[in-house]
C-alpha positions as semicolon CSV with decimal commas, in nm:
position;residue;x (nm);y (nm);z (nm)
1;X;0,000;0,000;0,000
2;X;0,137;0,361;-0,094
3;X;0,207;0,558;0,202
4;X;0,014;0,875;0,153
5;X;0,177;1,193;0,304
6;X;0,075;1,555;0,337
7;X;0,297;1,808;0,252
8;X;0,340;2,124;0,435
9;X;0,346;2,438;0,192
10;X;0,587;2,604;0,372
11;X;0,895;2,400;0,558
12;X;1,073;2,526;0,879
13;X;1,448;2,580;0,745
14;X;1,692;2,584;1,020
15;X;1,836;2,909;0,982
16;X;1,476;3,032;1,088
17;X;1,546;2,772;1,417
18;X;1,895;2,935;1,463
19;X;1,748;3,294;1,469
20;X;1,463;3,211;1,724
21;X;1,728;3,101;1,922
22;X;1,990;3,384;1,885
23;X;1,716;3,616;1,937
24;X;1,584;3,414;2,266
25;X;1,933;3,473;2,421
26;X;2,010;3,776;2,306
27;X;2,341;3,663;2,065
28;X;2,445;3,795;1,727
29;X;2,519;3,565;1,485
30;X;2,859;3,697;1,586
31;X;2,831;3,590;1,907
32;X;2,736;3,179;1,773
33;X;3,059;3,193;1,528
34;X;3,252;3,271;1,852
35;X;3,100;3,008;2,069
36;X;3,132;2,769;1,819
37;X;3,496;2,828;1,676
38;X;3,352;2,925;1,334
39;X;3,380;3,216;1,076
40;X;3,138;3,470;1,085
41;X;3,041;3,437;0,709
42;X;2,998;3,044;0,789
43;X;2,685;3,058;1,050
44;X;2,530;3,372;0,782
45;X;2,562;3,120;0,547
46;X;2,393;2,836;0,798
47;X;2,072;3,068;0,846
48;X;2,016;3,171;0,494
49;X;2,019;2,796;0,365
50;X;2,293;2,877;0,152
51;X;2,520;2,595;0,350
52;X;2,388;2,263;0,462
53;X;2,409;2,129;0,814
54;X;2,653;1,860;0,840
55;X;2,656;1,609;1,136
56;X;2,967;1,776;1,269
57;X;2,747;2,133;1,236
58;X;2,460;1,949;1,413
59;X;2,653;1,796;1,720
60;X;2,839;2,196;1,788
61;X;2,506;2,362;1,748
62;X;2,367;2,130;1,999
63;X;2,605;2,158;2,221
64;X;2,542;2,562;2,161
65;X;2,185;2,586;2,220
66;X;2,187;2,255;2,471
67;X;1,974;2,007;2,227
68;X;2,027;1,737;2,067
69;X;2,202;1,695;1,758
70;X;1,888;1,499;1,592
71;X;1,751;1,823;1,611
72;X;1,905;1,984;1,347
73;X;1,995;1,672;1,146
74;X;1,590;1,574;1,124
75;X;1,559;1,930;1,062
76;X;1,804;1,969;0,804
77;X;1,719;1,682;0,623
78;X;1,315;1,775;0,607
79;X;1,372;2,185;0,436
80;X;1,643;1,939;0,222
81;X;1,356;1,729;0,064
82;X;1,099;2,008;0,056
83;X;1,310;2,167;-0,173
84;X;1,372;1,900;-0,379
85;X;1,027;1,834;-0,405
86;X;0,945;2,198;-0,476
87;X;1,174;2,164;-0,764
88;X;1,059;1,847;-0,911
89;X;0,754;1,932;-0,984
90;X;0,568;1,639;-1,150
91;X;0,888;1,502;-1,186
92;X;0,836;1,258;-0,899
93;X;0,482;1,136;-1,060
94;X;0,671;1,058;-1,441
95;X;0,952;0,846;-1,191
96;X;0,682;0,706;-1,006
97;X;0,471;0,612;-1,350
98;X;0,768;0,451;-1,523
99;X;0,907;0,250;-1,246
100;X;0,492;0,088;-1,240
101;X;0,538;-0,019;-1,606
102;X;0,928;-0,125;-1,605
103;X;0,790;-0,303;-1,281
104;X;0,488;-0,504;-1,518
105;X;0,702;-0,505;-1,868
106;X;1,041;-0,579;-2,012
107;X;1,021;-0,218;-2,112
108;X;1,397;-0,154;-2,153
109;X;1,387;-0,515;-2,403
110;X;1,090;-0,338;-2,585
111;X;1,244;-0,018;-2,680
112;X;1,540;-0,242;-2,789
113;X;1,266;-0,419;-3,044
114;X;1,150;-0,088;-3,165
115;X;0,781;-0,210;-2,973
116;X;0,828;0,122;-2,740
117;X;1,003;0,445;-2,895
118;X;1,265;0,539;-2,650
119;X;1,127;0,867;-2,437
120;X;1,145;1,012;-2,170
121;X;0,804;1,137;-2,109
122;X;0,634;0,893;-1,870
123;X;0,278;0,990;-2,016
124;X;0,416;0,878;-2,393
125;X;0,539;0,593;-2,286
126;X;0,238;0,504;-2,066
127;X;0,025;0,542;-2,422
128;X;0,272;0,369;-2,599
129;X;0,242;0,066;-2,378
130;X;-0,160;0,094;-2,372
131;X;-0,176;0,123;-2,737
132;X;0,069;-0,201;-2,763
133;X;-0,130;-0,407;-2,518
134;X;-0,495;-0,250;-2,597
135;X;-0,566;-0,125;-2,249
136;X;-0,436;-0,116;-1,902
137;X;-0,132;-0,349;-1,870
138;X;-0,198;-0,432;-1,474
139;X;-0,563;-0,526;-1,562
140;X;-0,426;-0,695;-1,901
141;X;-0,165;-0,909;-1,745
142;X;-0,401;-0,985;-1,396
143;X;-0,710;-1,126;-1,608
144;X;-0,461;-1,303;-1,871
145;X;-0,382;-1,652;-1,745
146;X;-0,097;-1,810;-1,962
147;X;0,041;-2,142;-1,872
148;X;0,412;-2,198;-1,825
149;X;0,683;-2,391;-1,592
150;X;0,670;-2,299;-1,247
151;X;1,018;-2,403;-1,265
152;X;1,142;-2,143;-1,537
153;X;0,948;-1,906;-1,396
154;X;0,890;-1,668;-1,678
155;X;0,776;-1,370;-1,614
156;X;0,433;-1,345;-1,682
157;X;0,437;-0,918;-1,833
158;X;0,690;-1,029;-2,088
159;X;0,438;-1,305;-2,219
160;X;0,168;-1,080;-2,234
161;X;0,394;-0,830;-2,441
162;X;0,497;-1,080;-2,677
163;X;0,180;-1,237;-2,725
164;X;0,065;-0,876;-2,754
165;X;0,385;-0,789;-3,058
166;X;0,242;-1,082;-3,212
167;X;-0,111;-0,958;-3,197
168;X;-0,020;-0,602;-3,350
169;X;0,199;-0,746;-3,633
170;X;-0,055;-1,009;-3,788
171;X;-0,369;-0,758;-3,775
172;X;-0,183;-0,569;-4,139
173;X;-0,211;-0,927;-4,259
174;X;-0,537;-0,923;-4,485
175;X;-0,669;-1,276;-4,500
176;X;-1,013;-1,463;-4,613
177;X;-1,315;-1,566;-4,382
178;X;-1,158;-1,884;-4,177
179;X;-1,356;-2,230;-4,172
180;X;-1,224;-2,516;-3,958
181;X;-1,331;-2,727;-4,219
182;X;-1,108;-2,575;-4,468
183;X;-0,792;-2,602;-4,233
184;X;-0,836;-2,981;-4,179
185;X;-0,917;-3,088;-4,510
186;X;-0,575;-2,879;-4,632
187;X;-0,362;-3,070;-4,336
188;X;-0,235;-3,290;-4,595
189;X;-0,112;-3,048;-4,854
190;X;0,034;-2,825;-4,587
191;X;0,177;-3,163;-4,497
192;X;0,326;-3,204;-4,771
193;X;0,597;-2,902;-4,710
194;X;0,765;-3,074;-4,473
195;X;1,013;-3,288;-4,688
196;X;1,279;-3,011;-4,765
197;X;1,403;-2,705;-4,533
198;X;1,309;-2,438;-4,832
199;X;0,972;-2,523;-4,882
200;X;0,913;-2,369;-4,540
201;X;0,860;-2,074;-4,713
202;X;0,590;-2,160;-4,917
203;X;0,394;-2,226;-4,522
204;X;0,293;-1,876;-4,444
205;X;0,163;-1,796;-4,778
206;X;-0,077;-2,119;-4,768
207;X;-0,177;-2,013;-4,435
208;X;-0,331;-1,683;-4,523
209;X;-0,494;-1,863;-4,808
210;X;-0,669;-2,051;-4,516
211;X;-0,773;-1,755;-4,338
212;X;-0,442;-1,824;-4,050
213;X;-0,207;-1,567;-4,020
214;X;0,092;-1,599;-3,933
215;X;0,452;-1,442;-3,786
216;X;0,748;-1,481;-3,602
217;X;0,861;-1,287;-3,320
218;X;1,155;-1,382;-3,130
219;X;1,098;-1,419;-2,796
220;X;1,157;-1,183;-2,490
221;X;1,425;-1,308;-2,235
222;X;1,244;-1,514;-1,976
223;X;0,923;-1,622;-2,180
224;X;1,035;-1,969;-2,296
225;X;0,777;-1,977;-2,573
226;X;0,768;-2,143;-2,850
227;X;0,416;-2,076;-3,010
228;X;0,082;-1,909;-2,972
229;X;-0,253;-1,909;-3,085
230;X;-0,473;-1,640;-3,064
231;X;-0,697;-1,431;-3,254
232;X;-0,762;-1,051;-3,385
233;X;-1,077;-0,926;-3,573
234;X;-1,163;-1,311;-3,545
235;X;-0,903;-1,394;-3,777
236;X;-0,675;-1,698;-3,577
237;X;-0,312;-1,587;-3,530
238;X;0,009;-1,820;-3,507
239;X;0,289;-1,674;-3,373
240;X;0,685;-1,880;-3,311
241;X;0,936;-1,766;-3,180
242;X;1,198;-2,001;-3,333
243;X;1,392;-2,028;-2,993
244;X;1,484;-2,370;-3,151
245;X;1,608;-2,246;-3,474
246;X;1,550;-2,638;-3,648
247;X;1,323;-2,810;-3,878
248;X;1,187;-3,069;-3,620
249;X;1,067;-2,774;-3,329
250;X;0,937;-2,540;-3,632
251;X;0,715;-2,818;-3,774
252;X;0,572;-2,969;-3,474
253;X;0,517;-2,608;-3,266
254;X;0,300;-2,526;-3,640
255;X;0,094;-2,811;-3,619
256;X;0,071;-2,819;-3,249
257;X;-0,100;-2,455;-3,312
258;X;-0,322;-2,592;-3,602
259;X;-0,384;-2,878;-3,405
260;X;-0,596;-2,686;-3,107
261;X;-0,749;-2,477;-3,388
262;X;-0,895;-2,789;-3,538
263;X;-0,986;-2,977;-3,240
264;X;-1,172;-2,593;-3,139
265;X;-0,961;-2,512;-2,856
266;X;-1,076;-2,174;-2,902
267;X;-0,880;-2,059;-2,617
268;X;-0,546;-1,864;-2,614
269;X;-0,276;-2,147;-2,608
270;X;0,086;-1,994;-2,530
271;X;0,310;-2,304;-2,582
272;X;0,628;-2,396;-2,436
273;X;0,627;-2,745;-2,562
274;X;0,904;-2,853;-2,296
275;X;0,644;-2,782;-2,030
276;X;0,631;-3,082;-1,801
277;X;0,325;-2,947;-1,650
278;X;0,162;-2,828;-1,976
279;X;0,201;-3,187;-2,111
280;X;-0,052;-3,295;-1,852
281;X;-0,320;-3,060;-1,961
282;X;-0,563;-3,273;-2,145
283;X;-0,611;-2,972;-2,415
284;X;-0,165;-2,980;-2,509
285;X;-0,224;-3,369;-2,457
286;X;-0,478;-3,392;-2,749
287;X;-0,304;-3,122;-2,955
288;X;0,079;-3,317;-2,902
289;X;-0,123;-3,661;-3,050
290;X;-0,278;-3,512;-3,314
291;X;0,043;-3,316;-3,477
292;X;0,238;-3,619;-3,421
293;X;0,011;-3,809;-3,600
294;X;-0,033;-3,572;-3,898
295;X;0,343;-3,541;-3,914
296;X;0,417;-3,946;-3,887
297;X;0,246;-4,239;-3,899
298;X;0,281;-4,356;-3,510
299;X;0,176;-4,715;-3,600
300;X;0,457;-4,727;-3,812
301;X;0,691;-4,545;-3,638
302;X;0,678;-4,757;-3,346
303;X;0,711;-5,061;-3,565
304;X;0,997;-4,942;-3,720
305;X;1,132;-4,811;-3,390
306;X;1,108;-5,186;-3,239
307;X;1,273;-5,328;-3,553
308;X;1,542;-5,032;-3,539
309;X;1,651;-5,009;-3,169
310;X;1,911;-4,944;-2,989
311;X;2,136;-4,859;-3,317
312;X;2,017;-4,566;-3,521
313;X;2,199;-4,501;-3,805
314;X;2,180;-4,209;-4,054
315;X;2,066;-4,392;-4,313
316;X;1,814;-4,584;-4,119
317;X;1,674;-4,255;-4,002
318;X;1,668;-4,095;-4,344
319;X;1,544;-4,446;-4,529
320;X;1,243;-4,415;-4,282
321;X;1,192;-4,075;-4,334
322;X;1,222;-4,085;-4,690
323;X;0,933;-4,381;-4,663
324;X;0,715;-4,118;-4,451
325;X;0,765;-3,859;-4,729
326;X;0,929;-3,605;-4,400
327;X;1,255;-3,461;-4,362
328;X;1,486;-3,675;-4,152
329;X;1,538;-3,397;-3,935
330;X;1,143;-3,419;-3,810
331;X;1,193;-3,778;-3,763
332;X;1,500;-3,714;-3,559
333;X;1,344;-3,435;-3,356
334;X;1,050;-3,716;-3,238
335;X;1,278;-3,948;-3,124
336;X;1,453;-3,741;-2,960
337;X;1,168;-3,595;-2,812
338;X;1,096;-3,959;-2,663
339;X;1,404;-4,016;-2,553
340;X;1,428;-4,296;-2,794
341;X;1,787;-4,154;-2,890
342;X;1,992;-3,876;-2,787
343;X;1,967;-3,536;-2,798
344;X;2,339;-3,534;-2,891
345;X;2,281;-3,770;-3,177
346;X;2,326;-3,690;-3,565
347;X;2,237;-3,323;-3,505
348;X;2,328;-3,230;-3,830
349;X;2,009;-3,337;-3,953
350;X;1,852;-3,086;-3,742
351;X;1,861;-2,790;-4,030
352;X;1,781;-2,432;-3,944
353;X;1,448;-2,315;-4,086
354;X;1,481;-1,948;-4,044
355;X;1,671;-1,850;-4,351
356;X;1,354;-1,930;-4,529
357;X;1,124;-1,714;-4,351
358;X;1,269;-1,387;-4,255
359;X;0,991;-1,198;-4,437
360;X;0,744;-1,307;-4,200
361;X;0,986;-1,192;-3,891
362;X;0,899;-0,885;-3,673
363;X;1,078;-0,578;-3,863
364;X;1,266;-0,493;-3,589
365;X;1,489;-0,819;-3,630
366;X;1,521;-0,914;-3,968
């Protein structure tokens, strides 16, 4: 709770002290430079404020006027900050305002983005943020509930930002009426992009034609996200991050995003797909199984995995894949995933995916 305090108009220096006193006995300020061992000009400069009162001041003029030196420390200290005040002006609200939002936001990593312009004018920032996040931050991030690890701990105004970047960058996206239907029954040809790295970039375009849009904003440190859905205009939105620059996490975070689309899990969804706790909700549950089956046959997979095991070679991996119509690299990425191999094992398969879609990157880090 903020301490609420009312401020005098007019603050006691203690020069005005000193003279009540020298007046009370009857001393010139003449007389107090004597008693005290100081120059004359030194206690002038005492009463008019011009000098402060140091703690060596305050213990001779208590010993002067038989008080303690508390006194004229407290006192001393008190004119001190009305001044200060005085001269702040609404100074003191702007701090107050911008240490609220850098207290709720990753401001200082937004201005870095280009999300925020860099001022210093607590009320433009203050709009800038509002007009970002379409309203109030502290009632936007209290009534949004995102899941993530408890263990990470990510902070929870840096997901709303992000999810909010993402929100503001696909609403230019212009895209037709979308229909469920639509999106599963094109599963299969979107499917179909995932045998070579470079047809990734063929994705985002087929996307819009489906009424999704779609972009990728790196993610803000302490998020751990790797997807979203959400909505705008009642358009559905997929945002990556691409934290895991490589075929495998690309293609299963997209279809773990179409995936609660189809099955009408109308909800946000803000996915960290390494989530111990998020792969217990029965929602990510349902999505995980039905990406991993539209990605791979799981039948066959575990077939081949029991005819396979424990030595995976390259060219087992890549004569399975090849039989799956999928890149190697996806293949890889599931087994890893279930700790059927290693996460140390034939990386190189594991091809970056971002070279092929920097156009549909946030502006600020292409």
């Amino acid at each position: 709770m903020q301490e609420e305090i009312v401020q005098p108009a007019h603050a006691v220096s203690p020069g005005e002290i000193i003279q009540m006193e020298l007046e009370e006995r009857g001393w010139s300020q003449h007389d107090l430079a004597e008693i005290m061992g100081r120059p004359p000009q030194a206690i002038s400069e005492i009463i008019r404020g011009a000098k402060q009162i140091t703690p060596e001041t305050a213990l001779e003029l208590a010993q002067a006027f038989d008080t303690s030196p508390e006194l004229w420390t407290n006192l001393e200290a008190h004119y001190r900050l009305h001044l200060a005040r005085q001269r702040s002006g609404n100074r003191g609200s702007d701090i107050a305002t911008r240490s609220r939002l850098y207290g709720m936001l990753p401001i200082a990593d937004m201005i870095r983005r280009g999300w925020l312009r860099a001022t210093r004018a607590a009320d433009e920032l203050e709009r800038d943020v509002r007009r970002l996040l379409g309203g109030d931050p502290e009632t936007i991030i209290a009534a949004v509930s995102l899941r993530h690890s408890a263990a990470r701990g990510p902070e929870r105004g840096a997901q709303v930002a992000w999810v909010a970047r993402v929100r503001q960058l696909a609403l230019s996206q212009e895209v037709p009426p979308f229909s469920r239907e639509t999106l599963a029954t094109a599963i299969p040809d979107l499917r179909r992009l995932a045998t070579a790295p470079e047809q990734v970039a063929q994705v985002p375009p087929l996307l819009q034609s489906l009424g999704v849009r779609f972009i990728v904003v790196p993610p803000l440190p302490k998020t751990y996200i790797d997807g979203v859905l959400c909505d705008a205009d009642g358009a559905p939105i997929i945002g990556l991050t691409l934290r895991f620059d490589r075929i495998d996490s690309f293609w299963f975070t997209l279809m773990h995003e179409l995936a609660h689309l189809v099955l009408d899990h109308r909800a946000l969804h803000l996915d960290n797909l390494e989530d111990q706790e998020q792969r217990r909700d029965a929602q990510e549950i349902e999505a995980n199984q039905r990406a991993r089956s539209w990605l791979i046959d799981q039948n066959a997979l575990e077939a081949w995995v029991a005819r396979t095991r424990p030595y995976f070679s390259r060219k087992a991996i890549e004569r399975f894949a090849a039989e799956q119509q999928i890149h190697p690299g996806i293949l890889l990425g599931q087994l890893m995933f279930d700790e059927t191999v290693s996460y140390k094992h034939l990386r190189a398969l594991l091809c970056k995916v971002s070279p092929y879609l920097r156009d549909w990157f946030d502006p600020g880090v292409r």
